[in-house]
C-alpha positions as CSV (number, residue, x, y, z in Angstrom):
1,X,15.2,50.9,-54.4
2,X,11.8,49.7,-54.7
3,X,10.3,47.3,-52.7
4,X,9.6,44.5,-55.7
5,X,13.7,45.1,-56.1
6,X,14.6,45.0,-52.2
7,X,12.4,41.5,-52.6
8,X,14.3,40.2,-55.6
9,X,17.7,41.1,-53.9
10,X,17.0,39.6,-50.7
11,X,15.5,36.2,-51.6
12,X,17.6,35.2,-54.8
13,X,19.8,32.3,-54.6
14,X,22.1,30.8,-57.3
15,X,24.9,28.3,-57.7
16,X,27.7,28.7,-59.5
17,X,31.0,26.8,-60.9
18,X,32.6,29.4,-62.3
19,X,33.3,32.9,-60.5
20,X,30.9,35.4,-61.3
21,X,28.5,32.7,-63.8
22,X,25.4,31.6,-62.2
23,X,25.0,27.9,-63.4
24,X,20.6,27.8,-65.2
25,X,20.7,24.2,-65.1
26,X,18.8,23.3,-62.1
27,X,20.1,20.1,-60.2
28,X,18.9,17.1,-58.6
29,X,19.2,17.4,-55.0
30,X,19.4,14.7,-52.6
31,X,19.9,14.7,-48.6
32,X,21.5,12.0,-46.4
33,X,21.6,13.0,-42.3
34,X,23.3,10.9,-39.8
35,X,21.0,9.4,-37.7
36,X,21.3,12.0,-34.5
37,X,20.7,14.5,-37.7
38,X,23.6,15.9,-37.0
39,X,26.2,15.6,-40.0
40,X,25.1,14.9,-43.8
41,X,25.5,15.8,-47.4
42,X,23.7,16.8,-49.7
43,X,24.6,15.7,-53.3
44,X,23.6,17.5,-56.1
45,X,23.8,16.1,-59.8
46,X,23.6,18.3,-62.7
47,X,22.7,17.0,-65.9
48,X,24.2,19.0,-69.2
49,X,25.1,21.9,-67.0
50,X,26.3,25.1,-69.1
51,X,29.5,25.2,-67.0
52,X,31.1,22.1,-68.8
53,X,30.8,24.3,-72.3
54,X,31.9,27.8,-70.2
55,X,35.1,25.7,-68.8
56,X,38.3,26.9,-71.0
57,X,41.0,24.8,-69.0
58,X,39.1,22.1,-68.5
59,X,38.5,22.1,-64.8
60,X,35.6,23.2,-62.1
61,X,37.5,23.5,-58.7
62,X,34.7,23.8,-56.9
63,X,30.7,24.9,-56.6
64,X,29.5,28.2,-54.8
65,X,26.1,28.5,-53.4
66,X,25.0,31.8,-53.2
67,X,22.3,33.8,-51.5
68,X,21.5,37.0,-49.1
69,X,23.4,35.4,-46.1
70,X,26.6,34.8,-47.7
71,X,28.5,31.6,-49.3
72,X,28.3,28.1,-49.3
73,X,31.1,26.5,-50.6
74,X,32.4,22.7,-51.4
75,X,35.7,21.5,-53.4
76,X,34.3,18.0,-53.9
77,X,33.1,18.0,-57.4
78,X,33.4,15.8,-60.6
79,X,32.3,15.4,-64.3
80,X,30.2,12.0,-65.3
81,X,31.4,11.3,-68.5
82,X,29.0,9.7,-71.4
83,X,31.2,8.3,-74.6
84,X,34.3,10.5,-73.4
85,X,32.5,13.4,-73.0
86,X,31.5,15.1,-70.1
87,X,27.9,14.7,-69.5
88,X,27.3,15.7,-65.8
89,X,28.5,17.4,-62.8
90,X,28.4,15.7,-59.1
91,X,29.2,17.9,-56.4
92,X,28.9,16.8,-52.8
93,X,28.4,19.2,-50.2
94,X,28.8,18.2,-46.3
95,X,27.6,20.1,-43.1
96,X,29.2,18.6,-40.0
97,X,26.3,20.4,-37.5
98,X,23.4,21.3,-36.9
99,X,23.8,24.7,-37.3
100,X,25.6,24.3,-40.7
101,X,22.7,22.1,-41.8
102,X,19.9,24.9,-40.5
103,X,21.7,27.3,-43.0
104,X,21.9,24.9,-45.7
105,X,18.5,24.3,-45.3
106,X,17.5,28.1,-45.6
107,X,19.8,28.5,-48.7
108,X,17.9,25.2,-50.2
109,X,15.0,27.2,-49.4
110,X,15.5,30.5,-51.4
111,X,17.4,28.3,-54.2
112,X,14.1,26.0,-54.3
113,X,12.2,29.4,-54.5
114,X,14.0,31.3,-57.1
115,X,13.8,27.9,-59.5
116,X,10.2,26.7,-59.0
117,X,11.3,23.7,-57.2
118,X,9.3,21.8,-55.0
119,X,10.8,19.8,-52.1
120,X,9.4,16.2,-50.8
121,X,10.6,14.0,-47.9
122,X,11.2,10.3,-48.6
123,X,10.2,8.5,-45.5
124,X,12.2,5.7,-43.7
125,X,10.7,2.6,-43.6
């Protein structure tokens, strides 16, 4: 294997809803920590994802995030809805350490890498 394709392999990063369909549309993230920065969530909102016109039974039972180190995985997801359609996907995923949240963070990283995304820090008042 080249080195280019040993880079491309080791730093991509995807999300997906359905097995073996990496989700394109790229979602907002946002972060909440407690305030020992132990526990949080990060919520991530996904508007006119390709997933809601993949889905044949018409349910998502959960969102993958994938990368080099392994899984990520959270079964608290739901569909916004927009004139009885579905318009969105919300999917919530909690780390309850700080371990958990250091490899959140890493797959964050790569997923911000592989999508162009930039990441910026609101500050507390």
């Amino acid at each position: 294997m080249s080195q280019k394709n040993m880079s491309e392999t080791k730093n991509k990063a995807s999300i997906s809803f359905l097995e073996g369909i990496d989700e394109p549309t790229v979602p907002e993230i946002r972060l909440t920590r407690s305030r020992d920065g132990r526990t949080g969530q990060a919520l991530f909102t996904f508007e006119e994802p390709k997933a809601l016109s993949a889905v044949k039974d018409g349910t998502i039972k959960g969102m993958k995030m994938l990368d080099d180190e392994g899984v990520l995985n959270t079964r608290e997801v739901k569909a916004r809805f927009l004139n009885g359609q579905p318009s969105a996907i919300e999917a919530t995923y909690v780390w309850k350490s700080e371990n958990e949240f250091e490899r959140f963070m890493r797959f964050a990283k790569r997923y911000a890498d592989c999508n162009g995304m930039g990441y910026s820090e609101k500050q507390a008042p």
